[in-house]
C-alpha positions as CSV (number, residue, x, y, z in Angstrom):
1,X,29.7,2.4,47.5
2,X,27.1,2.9,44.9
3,X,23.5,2.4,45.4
4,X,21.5,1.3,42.7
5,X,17.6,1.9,41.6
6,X,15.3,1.4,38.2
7,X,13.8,4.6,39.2
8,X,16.4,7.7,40.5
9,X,13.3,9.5,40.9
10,X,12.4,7.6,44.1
11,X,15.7,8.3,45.5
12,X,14.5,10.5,48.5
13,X,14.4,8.7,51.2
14,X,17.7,6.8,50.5
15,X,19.6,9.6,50.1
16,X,18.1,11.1,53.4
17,X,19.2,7.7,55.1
18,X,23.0,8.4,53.6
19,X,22.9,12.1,55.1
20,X,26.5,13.2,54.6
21,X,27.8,10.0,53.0
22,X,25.8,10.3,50.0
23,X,28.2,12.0,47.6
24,X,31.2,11.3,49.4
25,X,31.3,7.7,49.9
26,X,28.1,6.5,48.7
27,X,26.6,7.3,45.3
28,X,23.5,7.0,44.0
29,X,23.1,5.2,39.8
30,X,20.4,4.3,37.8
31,X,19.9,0.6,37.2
32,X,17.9,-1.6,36.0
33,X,18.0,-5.7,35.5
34,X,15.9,-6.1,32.9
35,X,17.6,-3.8,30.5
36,X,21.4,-4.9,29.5
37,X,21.7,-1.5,28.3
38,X,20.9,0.2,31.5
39,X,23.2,-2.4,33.5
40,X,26.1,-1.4,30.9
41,X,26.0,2.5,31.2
42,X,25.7,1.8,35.0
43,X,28.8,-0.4,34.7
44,X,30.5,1.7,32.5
45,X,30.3,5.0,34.9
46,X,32.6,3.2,36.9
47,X,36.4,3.7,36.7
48,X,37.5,0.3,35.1
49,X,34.1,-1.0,35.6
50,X,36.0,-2.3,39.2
51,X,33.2,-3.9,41.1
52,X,34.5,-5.7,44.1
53,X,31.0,-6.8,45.6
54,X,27.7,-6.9,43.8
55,X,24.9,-7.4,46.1
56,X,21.6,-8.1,44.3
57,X,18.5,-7.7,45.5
58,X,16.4,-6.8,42.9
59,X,13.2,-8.6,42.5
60,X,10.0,-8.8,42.5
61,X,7.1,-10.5,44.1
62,X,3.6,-12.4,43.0
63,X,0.9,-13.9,45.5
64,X,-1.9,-15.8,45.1
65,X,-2.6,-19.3,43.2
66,X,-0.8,-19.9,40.1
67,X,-3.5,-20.3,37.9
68,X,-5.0,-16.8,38.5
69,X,-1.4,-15.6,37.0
70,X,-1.2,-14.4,33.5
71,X,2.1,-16.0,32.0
72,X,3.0,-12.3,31.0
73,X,2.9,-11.5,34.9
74,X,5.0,-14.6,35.5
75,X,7.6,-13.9,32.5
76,X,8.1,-10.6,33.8
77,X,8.8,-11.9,37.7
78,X,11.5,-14.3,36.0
79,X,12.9,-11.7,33.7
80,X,13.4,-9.4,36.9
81,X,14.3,-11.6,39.8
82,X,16.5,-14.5,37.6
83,X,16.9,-13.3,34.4
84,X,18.3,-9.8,36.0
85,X,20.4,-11.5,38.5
86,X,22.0,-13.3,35.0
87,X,22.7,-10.2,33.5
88,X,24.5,-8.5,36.2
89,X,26.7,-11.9,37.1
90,X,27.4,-11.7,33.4
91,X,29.0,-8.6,33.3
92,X,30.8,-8.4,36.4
93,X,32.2,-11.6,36.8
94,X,34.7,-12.2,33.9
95,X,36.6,-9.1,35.8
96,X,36.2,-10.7,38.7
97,X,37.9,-13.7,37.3
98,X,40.4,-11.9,35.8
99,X,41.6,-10.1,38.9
100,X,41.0,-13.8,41.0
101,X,38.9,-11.5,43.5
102,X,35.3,-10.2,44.2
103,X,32.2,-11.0,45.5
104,X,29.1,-12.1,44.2
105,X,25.6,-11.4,47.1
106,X,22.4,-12.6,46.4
107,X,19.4,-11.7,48.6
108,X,15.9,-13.1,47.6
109,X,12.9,-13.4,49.7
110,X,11.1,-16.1,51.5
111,X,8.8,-16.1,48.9
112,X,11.7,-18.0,46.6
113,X,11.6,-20.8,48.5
């Protein structure tokens, strides 16, 4: 299992959670969605870039009335929580194809509705 995060750095309470699994069973990568470059080396670190399940629950979040939002604010909530879900889909699925097998999770919050 590897667990992914923008920021490694913030890892501490995660890896406290895994106790004994993390390094074993569980690793921890850096990843982020909004960087194809990031989702790449983090794809690549993995033997045959195999992923059998993506879960995806990166995103982001933005209250309040839309005219109050910047249109930079409201790019970068698309670029993270749809635009980020694209990239990943688009690297891990063709394999998935190829191999007729995998899994594809996506979480989002009440707030997509």
């Amino acid at each position: 299992v590897i667990a992914t995060m923008r920021n490694v750095g913030r890892s501490e309470a995660l890896a406290a959670a895994a106790g004994p699994a993390l390094g074993r069973t569980l690793e921890i990568k850096q990843l982020d969605v909004c960087d194809e470059g990031s989702i790449r080396a983090c794809l690549d670190s993995i033997p045959g870039r195999h992923v059998d399940v993506l879960v995806s629950n990166a995103g982001v979040g933005m209250a309040g009335r839309l005219e109050c939002q910047s249109l930079a604010a409201m790019q970068s909530l698309m670029d993270t929580n749809f635009f980020g879900l694209v990239r990943l889909v688009k690297e891990v699925l063709p394999d998935m194809k190829r191999r007729r097998g995998g899994h594809i999770v996506v979480i989002s919050s009440i707030m997509g509705l």
